[in-house]
N, C-alpha and C positions, 0 to 999 in steps of 0.2 A: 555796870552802870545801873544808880537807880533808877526805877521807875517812877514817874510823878503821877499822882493821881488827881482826878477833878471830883467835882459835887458841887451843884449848885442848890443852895439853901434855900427851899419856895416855903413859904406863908399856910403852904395847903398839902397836902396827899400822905402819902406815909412815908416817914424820916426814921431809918435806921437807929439805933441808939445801942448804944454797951448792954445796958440789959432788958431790951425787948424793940419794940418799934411805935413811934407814935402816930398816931392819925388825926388829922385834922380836915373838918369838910364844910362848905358853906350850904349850908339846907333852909333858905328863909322864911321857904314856904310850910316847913315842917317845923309843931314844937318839939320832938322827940325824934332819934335816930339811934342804929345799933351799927357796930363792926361787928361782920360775923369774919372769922379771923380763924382759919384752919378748921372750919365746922364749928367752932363754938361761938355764943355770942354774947358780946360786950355792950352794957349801953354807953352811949354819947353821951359827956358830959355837955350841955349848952352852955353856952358863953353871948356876948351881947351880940347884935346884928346881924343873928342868925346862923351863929360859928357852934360847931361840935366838935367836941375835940376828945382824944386819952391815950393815954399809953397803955400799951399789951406788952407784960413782960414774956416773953421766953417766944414770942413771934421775932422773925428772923427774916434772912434775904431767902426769898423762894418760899414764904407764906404766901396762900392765897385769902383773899381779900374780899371783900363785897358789904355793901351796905345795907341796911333794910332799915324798913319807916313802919310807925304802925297805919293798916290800912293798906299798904301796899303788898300784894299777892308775891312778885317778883321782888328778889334783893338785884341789887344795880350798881354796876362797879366804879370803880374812883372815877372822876373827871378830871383827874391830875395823877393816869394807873401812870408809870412808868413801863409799863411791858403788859401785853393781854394777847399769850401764848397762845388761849383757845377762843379767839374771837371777842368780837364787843356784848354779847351776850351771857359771856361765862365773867369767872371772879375774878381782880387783878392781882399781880404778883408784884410782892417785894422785892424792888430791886436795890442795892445798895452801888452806886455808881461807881464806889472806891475799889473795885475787884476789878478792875480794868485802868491797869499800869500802862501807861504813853509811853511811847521811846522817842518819840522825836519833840518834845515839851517847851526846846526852843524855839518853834516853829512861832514867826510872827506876820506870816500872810506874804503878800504883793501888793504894790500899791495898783489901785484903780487899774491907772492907762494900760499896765500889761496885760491885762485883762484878755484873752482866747476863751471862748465859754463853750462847754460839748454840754446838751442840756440830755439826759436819759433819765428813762423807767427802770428801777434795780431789775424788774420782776420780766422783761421783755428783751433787756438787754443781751444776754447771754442765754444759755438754753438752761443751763440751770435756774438760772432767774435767781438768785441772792446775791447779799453783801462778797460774801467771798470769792465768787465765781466773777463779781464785777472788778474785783480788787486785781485779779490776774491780767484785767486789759489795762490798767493805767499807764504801764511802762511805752506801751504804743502810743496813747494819746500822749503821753509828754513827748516823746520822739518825735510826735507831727507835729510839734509846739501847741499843742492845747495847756493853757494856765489856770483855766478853771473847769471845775467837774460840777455840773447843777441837778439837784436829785429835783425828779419831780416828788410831789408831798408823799412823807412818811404816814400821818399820824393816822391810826389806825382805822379802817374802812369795816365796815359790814362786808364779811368774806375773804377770799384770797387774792380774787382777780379784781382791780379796780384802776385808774389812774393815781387816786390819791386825794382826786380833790372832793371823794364825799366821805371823808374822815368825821369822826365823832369824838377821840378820844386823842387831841393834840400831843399829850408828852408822849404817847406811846407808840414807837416807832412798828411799823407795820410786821406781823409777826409771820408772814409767809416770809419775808427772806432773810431773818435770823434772828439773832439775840442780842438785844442792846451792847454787849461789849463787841458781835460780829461788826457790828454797823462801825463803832469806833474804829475797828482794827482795820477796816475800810479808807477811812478819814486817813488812821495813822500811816497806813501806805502810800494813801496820795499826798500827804506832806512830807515823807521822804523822799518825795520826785518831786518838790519844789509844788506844789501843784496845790490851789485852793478848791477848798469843797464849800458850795452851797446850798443852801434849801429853798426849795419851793413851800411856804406855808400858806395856808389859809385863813385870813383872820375876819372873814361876811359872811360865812354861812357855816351851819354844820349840816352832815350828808344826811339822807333821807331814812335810814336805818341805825339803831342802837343809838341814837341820842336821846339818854333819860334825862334831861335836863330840867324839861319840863315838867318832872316828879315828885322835884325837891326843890328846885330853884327858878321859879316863874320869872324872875326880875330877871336874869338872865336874856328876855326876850320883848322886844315891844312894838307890840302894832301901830304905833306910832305912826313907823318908819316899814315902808313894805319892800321887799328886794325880790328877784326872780325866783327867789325859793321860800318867801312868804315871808313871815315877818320877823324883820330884822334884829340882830343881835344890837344888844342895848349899852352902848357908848355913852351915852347922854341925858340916860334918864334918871330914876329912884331904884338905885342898888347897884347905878352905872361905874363907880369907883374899882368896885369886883371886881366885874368884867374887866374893865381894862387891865386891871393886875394883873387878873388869869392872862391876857394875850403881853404884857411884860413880859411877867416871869414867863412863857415858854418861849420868848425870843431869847432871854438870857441864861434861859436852860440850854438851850441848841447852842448858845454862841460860847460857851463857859465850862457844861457837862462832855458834851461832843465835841466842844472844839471846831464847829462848823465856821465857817472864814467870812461868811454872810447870808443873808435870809433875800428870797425874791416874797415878795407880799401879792398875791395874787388880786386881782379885781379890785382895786381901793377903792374905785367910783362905788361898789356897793356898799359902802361902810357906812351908811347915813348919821350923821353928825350932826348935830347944830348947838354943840356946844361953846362956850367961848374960847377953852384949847381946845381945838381938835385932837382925839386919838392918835392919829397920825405924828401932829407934833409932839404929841408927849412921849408917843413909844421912839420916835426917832433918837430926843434927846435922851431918854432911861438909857438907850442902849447906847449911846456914843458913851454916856459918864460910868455905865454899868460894865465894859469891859477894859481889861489890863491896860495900862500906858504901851504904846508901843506897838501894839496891835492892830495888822490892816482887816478892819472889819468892813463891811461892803453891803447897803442895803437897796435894794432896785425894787422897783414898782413894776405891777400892769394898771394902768390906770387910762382908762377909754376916756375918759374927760381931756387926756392932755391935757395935764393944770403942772404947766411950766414953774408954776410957783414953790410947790410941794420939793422941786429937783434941787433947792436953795438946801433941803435937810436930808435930803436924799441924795446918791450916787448918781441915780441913771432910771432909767421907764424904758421898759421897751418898746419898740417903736414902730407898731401896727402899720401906721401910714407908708415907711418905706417897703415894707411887706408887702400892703395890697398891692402899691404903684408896680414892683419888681412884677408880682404876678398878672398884675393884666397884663403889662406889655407881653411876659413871657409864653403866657397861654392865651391869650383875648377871652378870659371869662371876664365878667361882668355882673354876676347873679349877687346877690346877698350883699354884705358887706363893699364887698370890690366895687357897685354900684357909685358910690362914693369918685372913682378913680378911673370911671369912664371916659370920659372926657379929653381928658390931660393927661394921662400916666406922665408921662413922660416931664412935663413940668413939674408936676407934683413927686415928682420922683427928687427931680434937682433942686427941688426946696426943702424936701426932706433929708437930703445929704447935707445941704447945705446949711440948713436953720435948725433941725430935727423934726419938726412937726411938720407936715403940709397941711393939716387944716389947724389954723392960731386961731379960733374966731369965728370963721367962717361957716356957714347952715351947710349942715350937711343932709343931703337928699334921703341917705338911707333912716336916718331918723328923723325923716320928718319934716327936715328942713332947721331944725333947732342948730341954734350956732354951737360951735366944738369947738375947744381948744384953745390955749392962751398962747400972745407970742414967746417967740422962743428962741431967735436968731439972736441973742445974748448969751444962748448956753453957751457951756463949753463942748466943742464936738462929742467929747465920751460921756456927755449926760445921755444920751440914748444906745439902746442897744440894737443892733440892726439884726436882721436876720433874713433868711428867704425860706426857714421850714421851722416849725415851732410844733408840739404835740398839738396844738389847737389846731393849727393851718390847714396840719397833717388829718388829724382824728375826727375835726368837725366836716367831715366829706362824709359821701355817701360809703365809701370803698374806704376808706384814708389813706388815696393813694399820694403817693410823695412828689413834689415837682418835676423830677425824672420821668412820671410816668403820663404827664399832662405837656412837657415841654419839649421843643426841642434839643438835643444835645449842647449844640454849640449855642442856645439861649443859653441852656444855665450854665456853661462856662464862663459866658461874660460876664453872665449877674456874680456866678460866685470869684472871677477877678477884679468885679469890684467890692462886694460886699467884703472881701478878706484883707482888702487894704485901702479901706475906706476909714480916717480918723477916729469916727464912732466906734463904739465896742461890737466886737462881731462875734455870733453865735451860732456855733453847727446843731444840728439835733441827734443825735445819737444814727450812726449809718449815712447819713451825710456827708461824709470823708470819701468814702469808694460807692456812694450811689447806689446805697443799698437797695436792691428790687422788694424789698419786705414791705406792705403796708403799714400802720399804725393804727388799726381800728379802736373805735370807743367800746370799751367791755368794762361790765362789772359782774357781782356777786352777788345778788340781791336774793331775800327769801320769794318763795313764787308770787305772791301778791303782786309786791312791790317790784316782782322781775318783769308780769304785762305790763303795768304800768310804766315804766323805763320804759321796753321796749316800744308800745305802740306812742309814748309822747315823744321819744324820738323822731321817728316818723313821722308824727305831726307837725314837729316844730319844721323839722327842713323838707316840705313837702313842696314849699317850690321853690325849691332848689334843682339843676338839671339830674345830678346824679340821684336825685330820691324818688323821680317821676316814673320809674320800673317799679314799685313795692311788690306787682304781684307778677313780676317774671322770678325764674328758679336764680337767675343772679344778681336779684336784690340785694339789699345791705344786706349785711352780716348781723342776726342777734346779737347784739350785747351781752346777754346771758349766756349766751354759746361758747363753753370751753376752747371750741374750735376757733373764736375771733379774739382770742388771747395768743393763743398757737401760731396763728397767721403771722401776728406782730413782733415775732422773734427773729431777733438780727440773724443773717447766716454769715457768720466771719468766714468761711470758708470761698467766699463767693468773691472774694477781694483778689483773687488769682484770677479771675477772667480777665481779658483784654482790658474789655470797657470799664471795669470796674475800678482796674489796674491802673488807668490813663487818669480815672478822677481822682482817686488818693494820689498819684504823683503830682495833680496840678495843685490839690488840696497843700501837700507837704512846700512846692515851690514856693507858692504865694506865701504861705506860713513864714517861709524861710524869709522873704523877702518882707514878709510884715516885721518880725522879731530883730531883720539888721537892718532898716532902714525908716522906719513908721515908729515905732515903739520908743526907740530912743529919744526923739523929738519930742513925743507925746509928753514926754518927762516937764515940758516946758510948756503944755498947754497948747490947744488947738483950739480956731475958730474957724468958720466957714465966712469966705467971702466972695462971693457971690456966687451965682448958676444964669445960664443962660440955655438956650434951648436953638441947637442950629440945624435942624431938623424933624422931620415929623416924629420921629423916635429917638434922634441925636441930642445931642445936651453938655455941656462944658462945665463942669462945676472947678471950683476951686477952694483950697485954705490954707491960711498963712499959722505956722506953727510960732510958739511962744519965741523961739530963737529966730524969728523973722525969716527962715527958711519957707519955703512956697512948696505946693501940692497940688496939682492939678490932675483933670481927667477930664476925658474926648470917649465919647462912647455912643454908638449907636444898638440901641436895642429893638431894634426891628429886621425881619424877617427880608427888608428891600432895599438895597443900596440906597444911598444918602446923598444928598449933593448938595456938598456942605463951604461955607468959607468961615476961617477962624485961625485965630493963631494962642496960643499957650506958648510961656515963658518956661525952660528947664530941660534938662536932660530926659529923654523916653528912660524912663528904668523897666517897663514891664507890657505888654502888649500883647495881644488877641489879633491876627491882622493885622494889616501895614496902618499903622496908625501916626502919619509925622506930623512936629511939631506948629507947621502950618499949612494950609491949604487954603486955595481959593477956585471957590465953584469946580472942588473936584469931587469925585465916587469915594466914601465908605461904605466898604464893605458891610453888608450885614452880622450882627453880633460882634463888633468890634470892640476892643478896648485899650486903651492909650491910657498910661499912668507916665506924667513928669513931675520931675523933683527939681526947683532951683533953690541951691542953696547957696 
């Protein structure tokens, strides 16, 4: 069989050619620029709007790379490397995309609705922590019925240990856990287990380390517009056209080179815009018209604003608010965020099943009272993605202990018998199958400066938070910097043979099973939610009529104290936690109950 090869053609970095390699770099803020290219060095031809460009004959795939400016002490590597072997501080390497033969080239995705999502860290997942070492677990997760595999961000961090999301140098996949074609051959295995791969990218900020941007290319950045990590990358301003390319092209680098099946967009609310198209719409539509006919491409937001509008060009947002609700009711925290969900969990829970958002509008207390959120009970149920453990959920704690280790058992069996066949798309976090007892602590790799830094504004930020109000007992947080709170965070597959462990990946696979032959098929036809009712303090009825007029219902109490409930649902029980029947009047549910009916 041939192998088919990819390359996607970008505007900027260096382009392999027959005989040498071209470079092309946008420097607006410099009249003059050099390629230093295998030690020797080239100067930059300028071209208009601040473009330098030339070709190096007899430079090659596996040259290294680096730019220098006059005036500038340090040379500074592409902002389009393809690969940076020895960190963000050393020179980039030529990679020629075409040396990495696909075997599965017919692969053209899933549509949306089947959508199962395992979201993982390559670097924490396995103890190896690489592409390779992760490619040996896919055959399990499709066995559990997982349909999509979601990387948290690649592109390349200051160091080895990081989440991802303080990347500096987008096209280049992160060089602790292999080699651009490793990472493909990654992709290429989970597309011959039917299976799509996504990315986590970042398109609001770049990380606090090795971003020379500011060296050569000022407009790149405008105080304009101020975001949590100072001021904002520039969408909208004078040299804003750039920018936005640059974050095109490496959506349709990752969806075209890699073959990635969709991109999640991290934090859109930071993206400040006040352009007449918004960023958002324009990269949406590049990438729907920028990739093959035929192809199920997938793009999903986090976006804290809830702007129900955005989901009109987009797939799906996931969906914070049915998270927080899940977790009060399952733990009764209340601190941070959760503040929000006080209240109500429990309503707000069955509006958010039901509508997608619980706050459309409405002021929310944690910030301030400012309204949040447009309505949303018009989506279609899989415009959100539901979850009850997310790295953020997980990591932004003191410990980043996991809902197993703040909940009760048979809590999060209800929550995760609903959360797996709940119409919305539903997402495990990596270990969330068999209840992994591993943490997910927040670690990076920072030089030492910048490593007190991290560390003591960590501490600051969540200082009143319950878990951060120990700082000066011996089992405080974990450093960040501490090779040790990378180590912590490593799955232990072997731990899936305990009992308890044993009893959650079984119920994991049941409900799976039960979503893939009974939920999913339907889903083909479109879902909406029609209505929620609340018939208890922690009880609640929600329901949805699927596109084939088929019906969905659920009875559940998520409270720790019997229920004394009357209500009646229409359908056969398919799935239940507890005696849960299809009517009752002024009688006891059980605590942690779960009732799923289907009339079709």
């Amino acid at each position: 069989m041939k192998h088919v090869r990819y390359a996607h053609a970008m505007p900027f970095g260096a382009e392999v050619r027959d005989d040498g390699v071209a470079f092309r770099l946008w420097a607006p803020s410099r009249e003059a620029a050099a390629a230093i290219v295998d030690g020797a060095t080239y100067a930059l031809e300028p071209r208009a709007d601040g473009w330098f460009e030339r070709s190096v004959r007899g430079a090659r795939a596996g040259s290294r790379y680096a730019f220098a400016f006059p005036g500038l002490e340090r040379h500074v590597p592409d902002p389009a490397s393809r690969f940076q072997p020895d960190g963000v501080h050393a020179a980039s390497e030529v990679v020629d995309p075409r040396t990495y033969g696909w075997r599965h080239p017919a692969w053209r995705g899933r549509p949306w609705h089947e959508t199962v999502t395992y979201e993982l860290h390559v670097g924490t997942f396995t103890s190896e922590g690489n592409y390779a070492a992760a490619a040996t677990r896919l055959d399990g997760l499709a066995r559990l019925g997982v349909t999509s595999v979601e990387l948290m961000p690649l592109a390349q961090p200051a160091g080895a240990r990081n989440w991802g999301y303080d990347g500096v140098l987008p096209f280049a996949p992160q060089s602790a856990y292999g080699t651009p074609d490793e990472l493909k051959a990654f992709i290429d295995a989970a597309h011959a287990l039917e299976m799509c791969v996504l990315l986590d990218v970042v398109y609001n900020h770049f990380g606090p380390e090795g971003n020379y941007l500011h060296a050569f290319a000022e407009q790149f950045f405008t105080e304009r517009h101020q975001t949590p990590w100072g001021a904002a990358i520039n969408v909208d301003g004078e040299g804003a056209p750039v920018v936005r390319e640059m974050f095109v092209q490496n959506a349709l680098y990752w969806l075209r080179e890699y073959r990635f099946d969709g991109l999640r967009l991290d934090a859109v609310h930071e993206i400040r815009d006040d352009s007449p198209r918004p960023f958002l719409e324009e990269l949406a539509a590049r990438v729907r018209a920028g990739v093959e006919p035929g192809r199920h491409v997938h793009l999903v937001l986090e976006n804290d604003a809830n702007g129900s509008r955005l989901l009109e060009r987009y797939d799906a947002q996931w969906n914070d608010d049915a998270h927080h609700a899940f977790h009060v009711l399952l733990t009764g925290e209340t601190f941070g965020y959760y503040r929000d969900y006080a209240r109500e969990p429990a309503r707000l829970l069955g509006r958010s099943l039901a509508e997608g958002f619980a706050y459309q509008g409405e002021p929310s207390p944690h910030r301030g009272n400012v309204p949040r959120g447009e309505p949303s009970a018009a989506l279609p149920s899989t415009a959100v993605v539901d979850f009850l453990q997310n790295h953020d959920m997980i990591g932004n704690r003191a410990l980043g202990e996991r809902i197993g280790a703040l909940a009760p058992v048979a809590a999060v069996c209800a929550a995760t018998a609903i959360l797996l066949l709940v119409p919305a798309i539903p997402l495990l976090f990596m270990g969330q199958e068999w209840a992994a007892s591993t943490p997910f602590i927040f670690f990076s790799d920072f030089g030492p400066e910048l490593a007190r830094s991290v560390t003591e504004g960590r501490r600051r930020e969540f200082a009143d938070w319950p878990g951060f109000r120990t700082l000066t007992a011996p089992a405080g947080p974990p450093d960040p910097q501490d090779p040790a709170s990378m180590r912590a965070s490593v799955l232990r597959w072997d731990e899936r043979s305990d009992p308890v462990h044993a009893a959650a990946l079984a119920l994991h696979a049941e409900l799976l099973a039960l979503r893939h032959g009974v939920i999913i098929p339907r889903l083909a036809g479109g879902a909406r939610g029609d209505g929620y009712q609340l018939i208890g303090p922690a009880a609640l009825r929600v329901k949805w009529r699927f596109g084939d007029e088929s019906r969905l219902g659920l009875i559940a109490n998520l409270g720790p104290e019997p229920a004394t409930v009357s209500y009646a649902i229409a359908g056969t029980r398919i799935f239940s936690l507890g005696d849960v029947p299809a009517h009752a009047d002024q009688a006891a549910l059980a605590p942690w109950s779960v009732g799923w009916f289907l009339d079709s």
